[in-house]
Every structure is written in C-alpha cells, then in structure tokens.
C-alpha positions in Angstrom: 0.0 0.0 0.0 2.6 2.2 0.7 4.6 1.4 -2.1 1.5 2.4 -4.8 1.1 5.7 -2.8 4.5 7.0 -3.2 4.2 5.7 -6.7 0.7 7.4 -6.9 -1.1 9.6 -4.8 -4.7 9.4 -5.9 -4.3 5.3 -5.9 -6.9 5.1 -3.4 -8.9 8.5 -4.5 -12.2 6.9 -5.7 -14.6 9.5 -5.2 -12.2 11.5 -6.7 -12.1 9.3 -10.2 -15.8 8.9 -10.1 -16.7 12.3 -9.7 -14.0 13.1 -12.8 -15.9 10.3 -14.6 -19.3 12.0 -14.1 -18.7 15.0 -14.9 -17.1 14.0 -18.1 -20.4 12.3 -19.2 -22.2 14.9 -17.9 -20.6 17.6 -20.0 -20.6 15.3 -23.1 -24.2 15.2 -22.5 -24.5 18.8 -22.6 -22.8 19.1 -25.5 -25.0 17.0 -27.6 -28.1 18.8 -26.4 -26.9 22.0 -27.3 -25.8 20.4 -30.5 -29.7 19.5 -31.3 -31.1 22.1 -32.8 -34.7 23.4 -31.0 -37.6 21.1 -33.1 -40.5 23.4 -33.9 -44.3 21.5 -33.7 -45.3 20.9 -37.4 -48.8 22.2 -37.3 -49.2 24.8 -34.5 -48.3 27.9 -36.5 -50.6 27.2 -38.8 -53.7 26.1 -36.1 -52.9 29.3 -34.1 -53.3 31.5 -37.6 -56.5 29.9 -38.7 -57.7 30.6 -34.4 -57.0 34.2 -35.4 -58.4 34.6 -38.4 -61.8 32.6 -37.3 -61.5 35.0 -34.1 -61.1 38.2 -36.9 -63.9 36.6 -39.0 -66.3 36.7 -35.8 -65.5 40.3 -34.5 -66.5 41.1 -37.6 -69.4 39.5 -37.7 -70.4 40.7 -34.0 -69.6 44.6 -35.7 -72.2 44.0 -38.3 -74.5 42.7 -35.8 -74.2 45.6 -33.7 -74.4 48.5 -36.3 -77.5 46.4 -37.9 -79.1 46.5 -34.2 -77.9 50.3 -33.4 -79.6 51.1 -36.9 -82.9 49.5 -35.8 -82.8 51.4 -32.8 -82.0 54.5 -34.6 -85.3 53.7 -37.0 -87.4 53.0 -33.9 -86.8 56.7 -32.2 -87.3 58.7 -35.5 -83.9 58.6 -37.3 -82.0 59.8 -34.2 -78.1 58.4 -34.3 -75.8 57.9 -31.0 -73.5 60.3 -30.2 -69.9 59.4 -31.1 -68.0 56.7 -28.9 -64.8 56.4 -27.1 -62.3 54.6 -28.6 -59.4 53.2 -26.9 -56.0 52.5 -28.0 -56.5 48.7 -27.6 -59.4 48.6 -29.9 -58.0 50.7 -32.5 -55.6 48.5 -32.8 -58.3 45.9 -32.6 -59.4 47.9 -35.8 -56.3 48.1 -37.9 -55.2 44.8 -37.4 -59.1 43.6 -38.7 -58.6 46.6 -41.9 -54.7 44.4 -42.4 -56.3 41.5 -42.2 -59.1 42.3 -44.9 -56.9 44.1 -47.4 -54.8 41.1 -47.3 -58.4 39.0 -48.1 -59.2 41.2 -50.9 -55.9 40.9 -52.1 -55.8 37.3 -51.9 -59.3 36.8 -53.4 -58.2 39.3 -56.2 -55.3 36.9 -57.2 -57.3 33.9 -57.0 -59.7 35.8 -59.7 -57.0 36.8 -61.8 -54.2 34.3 -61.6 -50.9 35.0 -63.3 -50.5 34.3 -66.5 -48.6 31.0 -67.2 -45.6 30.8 -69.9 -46.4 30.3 -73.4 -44.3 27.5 -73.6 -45.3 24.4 -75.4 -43.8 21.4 -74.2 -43.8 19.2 -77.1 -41.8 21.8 -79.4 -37.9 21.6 -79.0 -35.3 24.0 -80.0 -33.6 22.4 -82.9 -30.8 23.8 -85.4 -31.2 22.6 -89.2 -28.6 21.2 -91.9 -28.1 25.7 -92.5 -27.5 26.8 -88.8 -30.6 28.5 -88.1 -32.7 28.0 -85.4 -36.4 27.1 -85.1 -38.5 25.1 -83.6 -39.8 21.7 -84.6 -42.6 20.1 -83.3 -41.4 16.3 -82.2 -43.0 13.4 -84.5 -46.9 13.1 -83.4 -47.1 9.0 -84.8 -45.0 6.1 -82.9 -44.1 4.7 -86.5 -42.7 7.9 -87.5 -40.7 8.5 -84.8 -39.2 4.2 -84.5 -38.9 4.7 -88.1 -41.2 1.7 -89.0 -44.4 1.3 -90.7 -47.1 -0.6 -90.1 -47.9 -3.6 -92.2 -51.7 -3.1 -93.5 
C-alpha cells in the first residue's frame, strides 16, 4: 500500500475518479443537447393563424350585428343616431389589425380571380438547329411509326 502511494497519490482517490468520470459524461451530454437544434411543432403555427383569423372573422361578424341592431334602434326613435363613442387604444388597434387582415383577403381573393399568367411554352416543341445553322422550332414526331422509323404492315 505504501509502495502504490509514493508511486501514486490518488491510488486510493475513488470519489475523486468517479466524480471526474461523471462530470465527463455529464458535460458530453451537454454538448449533444446543445448540439440538437430546437424542433419546432409541425402544425401549430398554422392552427394558431387559422384561431385568429376565425377570431377576426367573428369580430366582424359581431360589428355587423351591432351597427345592424344600433340602426334598428335609430329607426325605432325617428332617425335619431348615437352620439360618437370612445375609442381606446386597444381597440383601435383591434381595428387596424381587422382593416390588415381584410386588405390582405381582398388581395388574396383578387389573385385567386385573376391568376398570373402562365408561360407560353409548349412542351412538345424543342429547339432544334437545321442542316443551314438557323434555329427554329420543330414540333417532335406526333405518330410512334414515325418516330421508330417503322411502318405498319396493313
């Protein structure tokens, strides 16, 4: 015993190795979960848009409701309209994020009406140079026989 601690001190430092051990598996650890990059949920994004917009849709479905009812009201006492309202800062911009939101529905219904035009390229027409060097196009061979180069017996 003696002998393998003047030969080596930590001989009979366990805790001393174990805890070296651990902490170098514990720091590889680390490492690899920094490594990972963060996994975003596939669909969420998408579900929480769609909340808002249904949310949008309703608000504006609730304003209609109210101005309809206000109207009727207005009818009922001879013509007579309600004096302005407050308006706070959170509901105008309540307001202009519902304006954004339909401008970007008009736009979006606009495009769907008038899509963009597609290239007037034709598929079955290559780019071919003749036995004079000039280019034009050809259109390939319509018939199987013509383009194997065979005829059919009749």
């Amino acid at each position: 015993q003696k002998a393998a601690l003047t030969e080596d001190a930590s001989v009979f430092d366990y805790d001393g190795v174990y805890d070296s051990m651990t902490s170098a598996r514990d720091s590889a650890a680390a490492a690899q979960a920094s490594e990972r990059k963060e996994r975003k949920s596939k669909y969420t994004e998408n579900l929480l848009k769609q909340a808002q917009m249904r949310k949008l849709q309703s608000d504006r479905i609730y304003e209609r409701k109210l101005r309809r009812e206000a109207a009727e009201v207005a009818e009922m006492h001879g013509g007579v309209k309600d004096e302005d309202k407050f308006v706070g800062a959170a509901y105008r911009k309540q307001l202009e994020e519902r304006e954004a939101w339909e401008k970007a529905e008009r736009e979006e219904a606009e495009r769907e009406v008038n899509p963009k035009p597609k290239p007037k390229h034709n598929p079955k027409r290559a780019q071919r140079r003749d036995e004079d060097g000039n280019d034009g196009f050809l259109l390939e061979p319509i018939n199987q026989e013509h383009r194997h180069g065979r005829r059919r017996k009749k």
